[in-house]
N, C-alpha and C positions, 0 to 999 in steps of 0.2 A: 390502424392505430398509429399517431405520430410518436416516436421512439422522441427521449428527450435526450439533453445533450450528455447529462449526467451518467444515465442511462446504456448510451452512446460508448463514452469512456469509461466507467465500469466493466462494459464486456469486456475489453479490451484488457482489464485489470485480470478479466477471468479467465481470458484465452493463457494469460501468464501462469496464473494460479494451477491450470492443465497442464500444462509446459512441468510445474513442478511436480504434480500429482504422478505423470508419467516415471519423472527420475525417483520415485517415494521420496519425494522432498515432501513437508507440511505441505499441501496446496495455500499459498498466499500469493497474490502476484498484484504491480504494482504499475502503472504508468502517469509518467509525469506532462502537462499539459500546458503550452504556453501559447497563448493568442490562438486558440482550437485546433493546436496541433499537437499532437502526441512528440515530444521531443527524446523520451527515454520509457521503457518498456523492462521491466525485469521479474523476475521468480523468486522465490526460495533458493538459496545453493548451499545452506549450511551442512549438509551431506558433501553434495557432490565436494566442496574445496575445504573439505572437514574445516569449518569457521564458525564459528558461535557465532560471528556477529552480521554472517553474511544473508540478512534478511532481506526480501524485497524492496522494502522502502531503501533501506545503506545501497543496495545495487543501483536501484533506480537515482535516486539522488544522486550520485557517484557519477550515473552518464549522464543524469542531465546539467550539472555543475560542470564539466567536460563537455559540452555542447556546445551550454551557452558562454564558453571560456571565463566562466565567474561562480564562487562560493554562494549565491544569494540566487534563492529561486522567489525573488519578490513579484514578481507577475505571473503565479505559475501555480496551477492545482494540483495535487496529489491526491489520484485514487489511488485506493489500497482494499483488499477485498476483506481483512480483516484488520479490525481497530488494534493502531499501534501499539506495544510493548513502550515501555518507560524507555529503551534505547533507541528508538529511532522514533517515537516521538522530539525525545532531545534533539535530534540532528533536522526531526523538521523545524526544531524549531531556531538554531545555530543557521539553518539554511532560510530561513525567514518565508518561506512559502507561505504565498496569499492564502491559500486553501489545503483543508484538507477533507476528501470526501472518501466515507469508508463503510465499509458493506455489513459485514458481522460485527458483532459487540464479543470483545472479549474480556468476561464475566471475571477471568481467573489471572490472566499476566497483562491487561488493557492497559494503554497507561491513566487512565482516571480511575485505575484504581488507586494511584498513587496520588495525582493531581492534575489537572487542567493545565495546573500551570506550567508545566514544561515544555509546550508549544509556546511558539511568538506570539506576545499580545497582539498583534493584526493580523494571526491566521485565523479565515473561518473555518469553522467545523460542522460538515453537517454528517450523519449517520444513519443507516439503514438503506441506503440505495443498492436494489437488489437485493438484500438481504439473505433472503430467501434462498437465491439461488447460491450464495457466495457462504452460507450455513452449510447447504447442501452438502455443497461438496465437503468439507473441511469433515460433517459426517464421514459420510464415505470411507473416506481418508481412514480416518479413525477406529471406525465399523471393521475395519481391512487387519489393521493391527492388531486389537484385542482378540 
């Protein structure tokens, strides 16, 4: 079975997601994508650098605006294994990312719970890629705590 590119970069988003699973960080993890290259790669760390704001997506963004020596990830997709929070949807969307693709629906802090609109009007959206596997874990996770 041909793996598709989505697909592809999603794991990568999940190998992150383990990365925080490991430190009891939320397992969320993030990588940033330009011209089908992973340019930035990041976790959870709001444990580890006690940071409220220190979410996967704010890390990732962070090194790939530091990459490409510029504030604007305009040719550049963003997987995230679970759908962004109202704060760093805002920042994909100040950071104008062409794309954002994200794995889980989050039902309770997402940001369309709030609105749509607080991504850039030219970022696509698409959701549910891996899904399944990117729920899984965040269970787990969870399972673990209570």
């Amino acid at each position: 079975m041909v793996q598709s590119t989505k697909e592809h970069f999603m794991k990568a988003a999940i190998i992150e997601a383990i990365k925080a699973f490991d430190k009891q960080e939320v397992p969320v993890g993030a990588v940033v994508v330009c011209n089908n290259i992973i340019i930035a790669r990041a976790h959870n760390l709001t444990e580890t650098l006690k940071d409220p704001t220190a979410h996967a997506e704010m890390q990732a963004i962070t090194a790939a605006t530091n990459w490409l020596g510029g504030k604007y990830l305009e040719d550049c997709t963003i997987y995230v294994t679970l759908e962004p929070c109202a704060m760093c949807a805002g920042a994909i969307g100040w950071c104008q990312a062409s794309a954002l693709v994200f794995g889980a629906t989050d039902e309770k802090k997402g940001y369309r719970t709030i609105s749509d609109s607080l991504l850039h009007p030219k970022t696509s959206v698409e959701s549910g890629v891996l899904e399944k596997e990117c729920r899984e874990l965040l269970m787990r996770f969870f399972k673990g705590k209570r």
